[in-house]
Backbone as CSV, one residue per row, in Angstrom:
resi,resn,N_x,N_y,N_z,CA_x,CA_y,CA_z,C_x,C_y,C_z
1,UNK,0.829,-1.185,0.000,0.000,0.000,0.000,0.879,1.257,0.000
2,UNK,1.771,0.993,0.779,3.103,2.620,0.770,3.728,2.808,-0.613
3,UNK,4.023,1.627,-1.468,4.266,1.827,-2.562,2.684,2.774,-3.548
4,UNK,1.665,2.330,-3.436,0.917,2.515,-4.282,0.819,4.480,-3.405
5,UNK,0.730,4.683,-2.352,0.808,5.889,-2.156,1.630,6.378,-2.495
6,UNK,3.077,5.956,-2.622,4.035,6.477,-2.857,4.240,7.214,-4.578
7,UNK,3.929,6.311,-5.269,4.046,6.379,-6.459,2.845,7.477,-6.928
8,UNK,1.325,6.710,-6.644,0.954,7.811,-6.856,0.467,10.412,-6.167
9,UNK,1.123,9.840,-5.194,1.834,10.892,-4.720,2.689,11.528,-5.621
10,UNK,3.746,10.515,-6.045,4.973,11.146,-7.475,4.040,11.749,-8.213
11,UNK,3.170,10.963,-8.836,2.334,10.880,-9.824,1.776,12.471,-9.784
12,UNK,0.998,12.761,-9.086,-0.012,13.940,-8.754,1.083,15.351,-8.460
13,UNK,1.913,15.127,-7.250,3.049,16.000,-7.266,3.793,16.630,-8.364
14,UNK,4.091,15.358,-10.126,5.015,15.617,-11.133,3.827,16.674,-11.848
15,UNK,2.734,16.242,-11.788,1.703,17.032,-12.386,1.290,18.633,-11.975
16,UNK,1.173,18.692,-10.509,1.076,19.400,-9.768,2.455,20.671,-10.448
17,UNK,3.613,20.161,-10.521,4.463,20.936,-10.930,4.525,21.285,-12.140
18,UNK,4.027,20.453,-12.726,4.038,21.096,-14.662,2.750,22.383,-14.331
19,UNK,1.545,22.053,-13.709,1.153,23.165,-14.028,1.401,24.646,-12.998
20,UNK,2.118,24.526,-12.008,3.209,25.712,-11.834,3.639,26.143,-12.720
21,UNK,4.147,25.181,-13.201,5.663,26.106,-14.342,5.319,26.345,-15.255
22,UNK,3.947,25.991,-15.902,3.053,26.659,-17.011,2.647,27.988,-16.635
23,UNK,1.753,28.282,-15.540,1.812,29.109,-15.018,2.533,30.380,-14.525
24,UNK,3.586,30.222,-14.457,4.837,31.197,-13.655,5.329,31.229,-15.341
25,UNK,5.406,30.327,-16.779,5.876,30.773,-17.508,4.784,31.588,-18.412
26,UNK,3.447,31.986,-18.127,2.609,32.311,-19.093,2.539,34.147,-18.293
27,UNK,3.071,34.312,-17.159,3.209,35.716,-16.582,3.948,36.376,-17.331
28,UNK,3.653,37.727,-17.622,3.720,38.562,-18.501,5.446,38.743,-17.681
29,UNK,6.939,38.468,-18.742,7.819,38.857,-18.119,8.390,37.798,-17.074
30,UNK,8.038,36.853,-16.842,8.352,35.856,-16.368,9.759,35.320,-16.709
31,UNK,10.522,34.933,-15.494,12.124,34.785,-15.730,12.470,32.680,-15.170
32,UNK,13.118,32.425,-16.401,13.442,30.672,-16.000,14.218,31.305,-14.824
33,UNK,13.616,30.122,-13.908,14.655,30.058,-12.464,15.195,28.796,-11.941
34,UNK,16.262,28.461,-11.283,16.366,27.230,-10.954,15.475,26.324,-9.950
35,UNK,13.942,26.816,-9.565,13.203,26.123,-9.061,12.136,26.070,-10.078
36,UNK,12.258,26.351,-11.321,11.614,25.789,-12.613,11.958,24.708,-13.498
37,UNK,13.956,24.621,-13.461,14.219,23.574,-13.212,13.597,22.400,-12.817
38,UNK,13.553,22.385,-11.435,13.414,21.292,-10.453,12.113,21.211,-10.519
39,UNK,11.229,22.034,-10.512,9.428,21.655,-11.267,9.536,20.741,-12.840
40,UNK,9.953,21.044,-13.898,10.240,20.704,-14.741,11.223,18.930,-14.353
41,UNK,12.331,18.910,-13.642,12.953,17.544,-13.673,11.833,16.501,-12.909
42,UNK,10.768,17.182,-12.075,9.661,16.630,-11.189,9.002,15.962,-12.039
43,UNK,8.648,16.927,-13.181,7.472,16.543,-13.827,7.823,15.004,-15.076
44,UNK,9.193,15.628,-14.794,9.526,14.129,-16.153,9.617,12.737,-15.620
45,UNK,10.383,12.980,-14.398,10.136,11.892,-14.181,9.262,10.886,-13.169
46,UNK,7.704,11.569,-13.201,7.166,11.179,-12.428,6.300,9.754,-12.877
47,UNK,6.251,9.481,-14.350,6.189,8.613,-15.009,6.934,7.303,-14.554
48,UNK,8.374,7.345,-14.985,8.860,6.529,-14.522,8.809,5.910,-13.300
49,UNK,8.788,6.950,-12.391,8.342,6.448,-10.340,7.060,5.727,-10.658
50,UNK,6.289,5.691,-11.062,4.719,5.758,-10.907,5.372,3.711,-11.438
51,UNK,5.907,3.855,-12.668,5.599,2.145,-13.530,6.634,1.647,-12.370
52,UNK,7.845,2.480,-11.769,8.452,1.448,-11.179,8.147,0.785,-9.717
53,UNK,7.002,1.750,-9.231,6.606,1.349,-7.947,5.012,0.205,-8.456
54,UNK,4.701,0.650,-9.555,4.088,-0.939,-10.237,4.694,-2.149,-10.600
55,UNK,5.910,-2.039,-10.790,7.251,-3.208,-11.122,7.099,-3.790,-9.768
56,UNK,7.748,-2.959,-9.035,7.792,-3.544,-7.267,6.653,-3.952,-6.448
57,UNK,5.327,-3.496,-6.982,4.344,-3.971,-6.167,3.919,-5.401,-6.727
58,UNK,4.602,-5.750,-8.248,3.612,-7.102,-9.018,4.820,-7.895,-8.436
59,UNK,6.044,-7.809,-8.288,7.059,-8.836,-7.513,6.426,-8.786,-6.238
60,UNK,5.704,-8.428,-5.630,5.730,-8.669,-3.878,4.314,-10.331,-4.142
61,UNK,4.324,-10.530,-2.708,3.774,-11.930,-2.511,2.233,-11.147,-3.254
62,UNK,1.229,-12.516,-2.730,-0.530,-11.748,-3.384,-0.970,-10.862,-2.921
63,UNK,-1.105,-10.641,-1.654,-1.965,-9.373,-1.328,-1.049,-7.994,-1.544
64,UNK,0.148,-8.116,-2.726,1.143,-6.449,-2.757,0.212,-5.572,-4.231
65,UNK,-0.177,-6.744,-4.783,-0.786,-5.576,-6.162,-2.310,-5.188,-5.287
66,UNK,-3.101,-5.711,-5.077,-4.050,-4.842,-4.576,-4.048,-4.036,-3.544
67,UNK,-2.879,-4.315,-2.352,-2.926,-3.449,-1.694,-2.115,-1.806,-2.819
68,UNK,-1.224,-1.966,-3.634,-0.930,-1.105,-4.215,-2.351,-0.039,-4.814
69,UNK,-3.304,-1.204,-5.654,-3.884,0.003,-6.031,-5.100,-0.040,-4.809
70,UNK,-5.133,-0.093,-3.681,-5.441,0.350,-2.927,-4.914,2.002,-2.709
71,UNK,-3.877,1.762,-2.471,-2.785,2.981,-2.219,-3.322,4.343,-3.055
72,UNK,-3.257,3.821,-4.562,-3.511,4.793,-5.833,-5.144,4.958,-5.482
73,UNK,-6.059,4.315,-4.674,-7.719,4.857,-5.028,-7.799,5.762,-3.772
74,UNK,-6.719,5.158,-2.757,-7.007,6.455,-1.651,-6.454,7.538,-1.653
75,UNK,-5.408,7.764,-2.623,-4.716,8.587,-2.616,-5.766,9.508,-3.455
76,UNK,-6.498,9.487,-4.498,-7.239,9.921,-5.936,-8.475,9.896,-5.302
77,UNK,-9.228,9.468,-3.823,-10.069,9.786,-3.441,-9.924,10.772,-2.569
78,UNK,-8.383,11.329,-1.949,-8.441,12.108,-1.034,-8.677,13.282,-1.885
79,UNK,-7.611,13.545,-2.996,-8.040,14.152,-3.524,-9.104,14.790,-4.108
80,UNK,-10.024,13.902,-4.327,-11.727,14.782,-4.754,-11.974,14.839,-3.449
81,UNK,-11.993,14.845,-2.385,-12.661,15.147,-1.241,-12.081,16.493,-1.009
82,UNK,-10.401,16.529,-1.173,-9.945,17.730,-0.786,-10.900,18.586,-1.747
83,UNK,-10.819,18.443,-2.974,-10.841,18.899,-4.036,-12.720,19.660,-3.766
84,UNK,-13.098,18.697,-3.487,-14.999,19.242,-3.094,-14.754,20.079,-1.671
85,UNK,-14.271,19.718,-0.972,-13.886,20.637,0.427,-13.553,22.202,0.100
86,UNK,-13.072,22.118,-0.906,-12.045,23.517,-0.957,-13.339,24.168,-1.891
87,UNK,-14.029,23.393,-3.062,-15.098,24.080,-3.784,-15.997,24.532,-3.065
Protein backbone atom coordinates (compact mmCIF):
# COMPACT_ATOMS: atom_id res chain seq x y z
CA UNK A 1 0.00 0.00 0.00
CA UNK A 2 3.10 2.62 0.77
CA UNK A 3 4.27 1.83 -2.56
CA UNK A 4 0.92 2.51 -4.28
CA UNK A 5 0.81 5.89 -2.16
CA UNK A 6 4.03 6.48 -2.86
CA UNK A 7 4.05 6.38 -6.46
CA UNK A 8 0.95 7.81 -6.86
CA UNK A 9 1.83 10.89 -4.72
CA UNK A 10 4.97 11.15 -7.47
CA UNK A 11 2.33 10.88 -9.82
CA UNK A 12 -0.01 13.94 -8.75
CA UNK A 13 3.05 16.00 -7.27
CA UNK A 14 5.02 15.62 -11.13
CA UNK A 15 1.70 17.03 -12.39
CA UNK A 16 1.08 19.40 -9.77
CA UNK A 17 4.46 20.94 -10.93
CA UNK A 18 4.04 21.10 -14.66
CA UNK A 19 1.15 23.16 -14.03
CA UNK A 20 3.21 25.71 -11.83
CA UNK A 21 5.66 26.11 -14.34
CA UNK A 22 3.05 26.66 -17.01
CA UNK A 23 1.81 29.11 -15.02
CA UNK A 24 4.84 31.20 -13.65
CA UNK A 25 5.88 30.77 -17.51
CA UNK A 26 2.61 32.31 -19.09
CA UNK A 27 3.21 35.72 -16.58
CA UNK A 28 3.72 38.56 -18.50
CA UNK A 29 7.82 38.86 -18.12
CA UNK A 30 8.35 35.86 -16.37
CA UNK A 31 12.12 34.78 -15.73
CA UNK A 32 13.44 30.67 -16.00
CA UNK A 33 14.66 30.06 -12.46
CA UNK A 34 16.37 27.23 -10.95
CA UNK A 35 13.20 26.12 -9.06
CA UNK A 36 11.61 25.79 -12.61
CA UNK A 37 14.22 23.57 -13.21
CA UNK A 38 13.41 21.29 -10.45
CA UNK A 39 9.43 21.65 -11.27
CA UNK A 40 10.24 20.70 -14.74
CA UNK A 41 12.95 17.54 -13.67
CA UNK A 42 9.66 16.63 -11.19
CA UNK A 43 7.47 16.54 -13.83
CA UNK A 44 9.53 14.13 -16.15
CA UNK A 45 10.14 11.89 -14.18
CA UNK A 46 7.17 11.18 -12.43
CA UNK A 47 6.19 8.61 -15.01
CA UNK A 48 8.86 6.53 -14.52
CA UNK A 49 8.34 6.45 -10.34
CA UNK A 50 4.72 5.76 -10.91
CA UNK A 51 5.60 2.15 -13.53
CA UNK A 52 8.45 1.45 -11.18
CA UNK A 53 6.61 1.35 -7.95
CA UNK A 54 4.09 -0.94 -10.24
CA UNK A 55 7.25 -3.21 -11.12
CA UNK A 56 7.79 -3.54 -7.27
CA UNK A 57 4.34 -3.97 -6.17
CA UNK A 58 3.61 -7.10 -9.02
CA UNK A 59 7.06 -8.84 -7.51
CA UNK A 60 5.73 -8.67 -3.88
CA UNK A 61 3.77 -11.93 -2.51
CA UNK A 62 -0.53 -11.75 -3.38
CA UNK A 63 -1.97 -9.37 -1.33
CA UNK A 64 1.14 -6.45 -2.76
CA UNK A 65 -0.79 -5.58 -6.16
CA UNK A 66 -4.05 -4.84 -4.58
CA UNK A 67 -2.93 -3.45 -1.69
CA UNK A 68 -0.93 -1.10 -4.21
CA UNK A 69 -3.88 0.00 -6.03
CA UNK A 70 -5.44 0.35 -2.93
CA UNK A 71 -2.79 2.98 -2.22
CA UNK A 72 -3.51 4.79 -5.83
CA UNK A 73 -7.72 4.86 -5.03
CA UNK A 74 -7.01 6.46 -1.65
CA UNK A 75 -4.72 8.59 -2.62
CA UNK A 76 -7.24 9.92 -5.94
CA UNK A 77 -10.07 9.79 -3.44
CA UNK A 78 -8.44 12.11 -1.03
CA UNK A 79 -8.04 14.15 -3.52
CA UNK A 80 -11.73 14.78 -4.75
CA UNK A 81 -12.66 15.15 -1.24
CA UNK A 82 -9.95 17.73 -0.79
CA UNK A 83 -10.84 18.90 -4.04
CA UNK A 84 -15.00 19.24 -3.09
CA UNK A 85 -13.89 20.64 0.43
CA UNK A 86 -12.05 23.52 -0.96
CA UNK A 87 -15.10 24.08 -3.78
Amino acid sequence: MALGLLGTFASVFGTWAAVRLMTKGAELGGKPSFGGVVLGFIFLIKLPVFLLAVWLASKLPDPGLPSFGLGVVLVYCSLVAWAQAKA
